[in-house]
N, C-alpha and C positions, 0 to 999 in steps of 0.2 A: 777557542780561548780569546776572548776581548777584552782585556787589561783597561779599567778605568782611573784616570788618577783625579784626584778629588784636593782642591787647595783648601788649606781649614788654618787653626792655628791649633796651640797644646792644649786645650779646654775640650777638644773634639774626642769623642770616648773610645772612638777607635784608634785615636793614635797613642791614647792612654793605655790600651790593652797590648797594644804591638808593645809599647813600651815595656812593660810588666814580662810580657814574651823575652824580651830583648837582652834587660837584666840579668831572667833565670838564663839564656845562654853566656853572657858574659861572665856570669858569678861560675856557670861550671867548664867553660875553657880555663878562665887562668884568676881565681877569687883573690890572691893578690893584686896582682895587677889592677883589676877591676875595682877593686876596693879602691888603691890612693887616686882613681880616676875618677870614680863617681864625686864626689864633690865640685867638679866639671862639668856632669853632664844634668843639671836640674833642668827640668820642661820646662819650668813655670812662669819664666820669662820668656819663652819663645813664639813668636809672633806670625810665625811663614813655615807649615808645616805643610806635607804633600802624601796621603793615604793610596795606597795602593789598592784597588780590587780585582777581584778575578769571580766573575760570577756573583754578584754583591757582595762579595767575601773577603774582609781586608786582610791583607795578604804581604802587605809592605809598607813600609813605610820612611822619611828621613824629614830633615829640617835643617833650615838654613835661619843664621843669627848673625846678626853685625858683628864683626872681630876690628877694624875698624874703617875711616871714612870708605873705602874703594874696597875692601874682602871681608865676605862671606866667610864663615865656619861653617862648612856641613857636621851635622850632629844628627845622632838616632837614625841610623840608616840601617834596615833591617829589613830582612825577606823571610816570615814563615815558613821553616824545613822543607815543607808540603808541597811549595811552590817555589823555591828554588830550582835553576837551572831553565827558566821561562824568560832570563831577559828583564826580568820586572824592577831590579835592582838600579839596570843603568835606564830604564825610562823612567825612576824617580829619580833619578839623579840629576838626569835630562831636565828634567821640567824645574828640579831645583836652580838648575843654572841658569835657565829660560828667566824662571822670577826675579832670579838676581841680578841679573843684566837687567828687567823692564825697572827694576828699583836702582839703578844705576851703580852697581858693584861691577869690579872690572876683573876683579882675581878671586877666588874661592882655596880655601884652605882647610884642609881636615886632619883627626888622628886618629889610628884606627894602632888593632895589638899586635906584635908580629906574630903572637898565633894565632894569627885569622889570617890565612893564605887565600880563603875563597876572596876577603874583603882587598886584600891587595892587590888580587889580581881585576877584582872589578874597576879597582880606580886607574890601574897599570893599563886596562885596556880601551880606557873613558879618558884617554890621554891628560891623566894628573902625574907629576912629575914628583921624587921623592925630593924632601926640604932639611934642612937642620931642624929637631926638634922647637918647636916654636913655643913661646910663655911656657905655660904651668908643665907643660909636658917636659922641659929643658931636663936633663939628666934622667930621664924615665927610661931605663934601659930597653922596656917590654913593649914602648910604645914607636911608634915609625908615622909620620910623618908626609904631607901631600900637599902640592900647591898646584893650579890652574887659571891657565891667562883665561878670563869666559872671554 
């Protein structure tokens, strides 16, 4: 297994697909939740995305957005069922913090559902540390919270 990661931006059609993957698992963990979040999560201004393959096969995917001057928001972080349990989640994550340190961000910030145990523990173990619910998320009961010195 040789894991390729590929820097693209949202326009790249594989991270369009992962996306669309992504959704259908979010709408069927928790469709509330998901709902008052997505208005948060639009591709279409994101500029620094990172594809994941596994045998030319994208397989993963996430992206990092200006939240402001010094932090990053990691956004659309996702690993294909298939290929889960390979690792492939924190070497996108990797290379997301790699970008954001060479563009001069010093902290990284994300939110993820508390029913996604898998997704907590990949950032629990990517040494991200849990935060007070930050902006649009503020009072989001379902959603939890992550910050990182890069």
């Amino acid at each position: 297994m040789t894991i390729e990661l590929k820097r693209t931006n949202s326009e790249h059609e594989d991270f369009r697909n992962l996306v669309m993957n992504l959704e259908e698992y979010l709408t069927h963990a928790d469709e509330e939740a998901h709902s008052k979040c997505k208005p948060y999560n639009k591709i279409e201004t994101i500029k620094h995305v990172v594809v994941a393959y596994d045998d030319n096969k994208a397989v993963g995917c996430g992206a990092i957005r200006p939240y402001s001057q010094n932090t990053v928001e990691i956004k659309r972080m996702f690993v294909a069922e298939s290929a889960r349990g390979k690792g492939i989640g924190s070497k996108v994550l990797a290379e997301l913090e790699l970008w954001a340190q060479e563009l001069g961000f010093v902290h990284s910030i994300l939110e993820t559902g508390k029913m996604m145990p898998d997704a907590i523990h990949l950032y629990s173990r990517n040494n991200y540390k849990q935060i007070p619910n930050y902006g649009q998320y503020e009072g989001m009961e379902k959603s939890i919270c992550f910050e990182k010195k890069l």
